[in-house]
N, C-alpha and C positions, 0 to 999 in steps of 0.2 A: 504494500500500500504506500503510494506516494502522495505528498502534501500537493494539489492541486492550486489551492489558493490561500489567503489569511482570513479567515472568518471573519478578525474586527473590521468591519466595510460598515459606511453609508448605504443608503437603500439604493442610490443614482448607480454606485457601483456593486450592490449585489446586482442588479438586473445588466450589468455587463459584463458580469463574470457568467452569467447566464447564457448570455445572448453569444457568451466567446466560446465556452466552453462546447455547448450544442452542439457543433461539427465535429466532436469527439465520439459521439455516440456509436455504435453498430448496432443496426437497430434488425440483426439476424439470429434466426438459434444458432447458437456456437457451442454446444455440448452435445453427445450422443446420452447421457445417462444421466441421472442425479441419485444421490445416494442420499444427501441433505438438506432440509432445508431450514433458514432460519425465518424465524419471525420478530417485525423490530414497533417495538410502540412507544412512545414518549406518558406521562401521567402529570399533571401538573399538583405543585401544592400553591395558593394565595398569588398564581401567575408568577409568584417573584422565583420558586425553584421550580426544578420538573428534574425526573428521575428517565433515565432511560433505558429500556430493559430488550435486550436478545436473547430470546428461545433456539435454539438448532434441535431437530427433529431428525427422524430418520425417515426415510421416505421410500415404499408405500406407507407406511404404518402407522409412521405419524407419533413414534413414541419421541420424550423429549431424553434430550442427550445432555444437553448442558447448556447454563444460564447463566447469563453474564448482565450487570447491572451498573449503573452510574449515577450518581447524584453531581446535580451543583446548580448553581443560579440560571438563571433566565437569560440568554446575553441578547436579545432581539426580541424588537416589540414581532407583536401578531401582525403581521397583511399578509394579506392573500395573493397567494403564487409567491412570496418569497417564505414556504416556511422550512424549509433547508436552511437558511440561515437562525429560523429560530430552535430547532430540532439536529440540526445535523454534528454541532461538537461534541454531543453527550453520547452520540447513537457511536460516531465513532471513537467515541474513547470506551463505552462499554467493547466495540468490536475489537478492538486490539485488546482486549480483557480473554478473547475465547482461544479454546487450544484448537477446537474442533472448525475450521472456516466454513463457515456452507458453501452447498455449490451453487445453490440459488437462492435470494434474497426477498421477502414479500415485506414490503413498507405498506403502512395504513399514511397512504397520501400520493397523487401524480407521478404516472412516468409522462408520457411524451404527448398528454389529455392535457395538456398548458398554456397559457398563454402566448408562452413564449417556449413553446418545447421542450421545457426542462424543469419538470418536477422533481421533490424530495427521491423520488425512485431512480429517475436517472443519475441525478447529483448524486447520490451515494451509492449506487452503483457504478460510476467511472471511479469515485475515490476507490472504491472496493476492488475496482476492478475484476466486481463480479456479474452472472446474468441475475438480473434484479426486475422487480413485477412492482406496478403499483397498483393496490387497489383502496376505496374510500368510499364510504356513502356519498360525499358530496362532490360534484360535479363541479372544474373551473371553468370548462367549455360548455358555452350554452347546447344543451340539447332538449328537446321536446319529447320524451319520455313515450315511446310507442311502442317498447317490447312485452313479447305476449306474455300470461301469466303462467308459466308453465318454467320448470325449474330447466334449464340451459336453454331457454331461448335466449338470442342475444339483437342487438344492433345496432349498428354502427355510431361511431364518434366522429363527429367530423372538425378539422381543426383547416382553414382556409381552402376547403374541397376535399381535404386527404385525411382518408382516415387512421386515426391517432387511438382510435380507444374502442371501448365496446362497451355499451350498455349489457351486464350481462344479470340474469334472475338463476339465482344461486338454490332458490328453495321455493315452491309453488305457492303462488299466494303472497309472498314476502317481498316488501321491497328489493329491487333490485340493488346491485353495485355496481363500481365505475370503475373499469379495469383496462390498464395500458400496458404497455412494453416500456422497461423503464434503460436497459442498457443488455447489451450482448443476448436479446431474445427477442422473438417475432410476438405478433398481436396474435395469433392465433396457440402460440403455445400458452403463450401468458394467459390465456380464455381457459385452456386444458387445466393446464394448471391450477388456477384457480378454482375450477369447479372440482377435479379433481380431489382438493386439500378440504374443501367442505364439509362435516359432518352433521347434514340434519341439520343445519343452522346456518343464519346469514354469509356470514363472515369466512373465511376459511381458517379451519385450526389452528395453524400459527398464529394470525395475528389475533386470534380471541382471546387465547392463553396468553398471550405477551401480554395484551391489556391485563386480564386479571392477575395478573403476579404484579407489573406493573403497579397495579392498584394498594394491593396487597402490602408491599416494597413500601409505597412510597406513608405508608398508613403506618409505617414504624417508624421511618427515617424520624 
């Protein structure tokens, strides 16, 4: 893992480390197999800390391998589409905490569903220099919600004509999710995947479990 950029930035230059960085992406599957996966979620305490927590999982199965955790302040207000800058020094200082790397990454937040094509998912998937997925209930690219009610229907995101994302319904009846390719993986594995890691529930298992320990973690701290 290489240092990409200096976190402490203005907002004028997070969105240009964004906008520079973007043409680093491979937006291909680049793996034949995955053995692991990690799941990465942030938990806030009074906005002023947040704790950030990775699960690595074994995959098909799904059991957890090992958890890696971090505490510290807040260094970035909330806006939206930059929140790699408020989430991303914590997620990767828990990562350099794990013995185990995954070989795939699922963020609760944007891969290439952005404004500027580079969500939390891609950003720390090129830091990572892993293939990384992002999925989030909430959408940064306007979309008009027409996927059917049935658990793996999906459709399309579209981000200036070209599709970036996929509406996809995880569980029948249940709101759907918002799921992109964030670095070193196609939109259609990152869909697999995702429904895939689901069990019976919105979300997919990594990042459900990461939020509750997350929770959990940050209820002691």
């Amino acid at each position: 893992m290489k240092e990409l950029h200096s976190w402490d930035v203005n907002v004028q230059r997070a969105i240009q480390i964004q906008e520079t960085l973007r043409d680093q992406l491979i937006l291909k599957k680049t793996f034949s197999q995955i053995n692991t996966i990690g799941g990465a979620d942030v938990s806030y305490s009074d906005g002023n800390y947040l704790l950030g927590m990775i699960l690595v999982f074994s995959y098909p199965d799904l059991k957890i391998l090992e958890s890696s955790s971090a505490y510290g302040k807040t260094p970035f207000p909330y806006i939206s589409g930059l929140l790699a800058f408020r989430e991303g020094p914590i997620l990767i200082e828990a990562f350099q905490k794990l013995r185990t790397k995954p070989d795939l990454m699922i963020f609760e937040g944007q891969g290439i569903a952005h404004p500027r094509g580079f969500g939390m998912a891609s950003h720390l998937g090129l830091w990572f220099d892993t293939p990384s997925i992002g999925c989030t209930k909430t959408p940064l690219v306007a979309t008009e919600i027409t996927v059917g009610t049935s658990k793996g229907q999906l459709q399309p995101i579209l981000r200036d004509g070209a599709e970036v994302g996929a509406v996809v319904r995880t569980k029948t009846n249940v709101k759907p999710v918002f799921v992109s390719p964030g670095h070193k993986v196609d939109l259609s594995t990152s869909v697999q995947m995702i429904l895939e890691t689901c069990r019976d529930v919105r979300l997919p298992e990594p990042l459900r479990k990461a939020d509750v320990v997350s929770r959990q973690l940050l209820h002691r701290a």
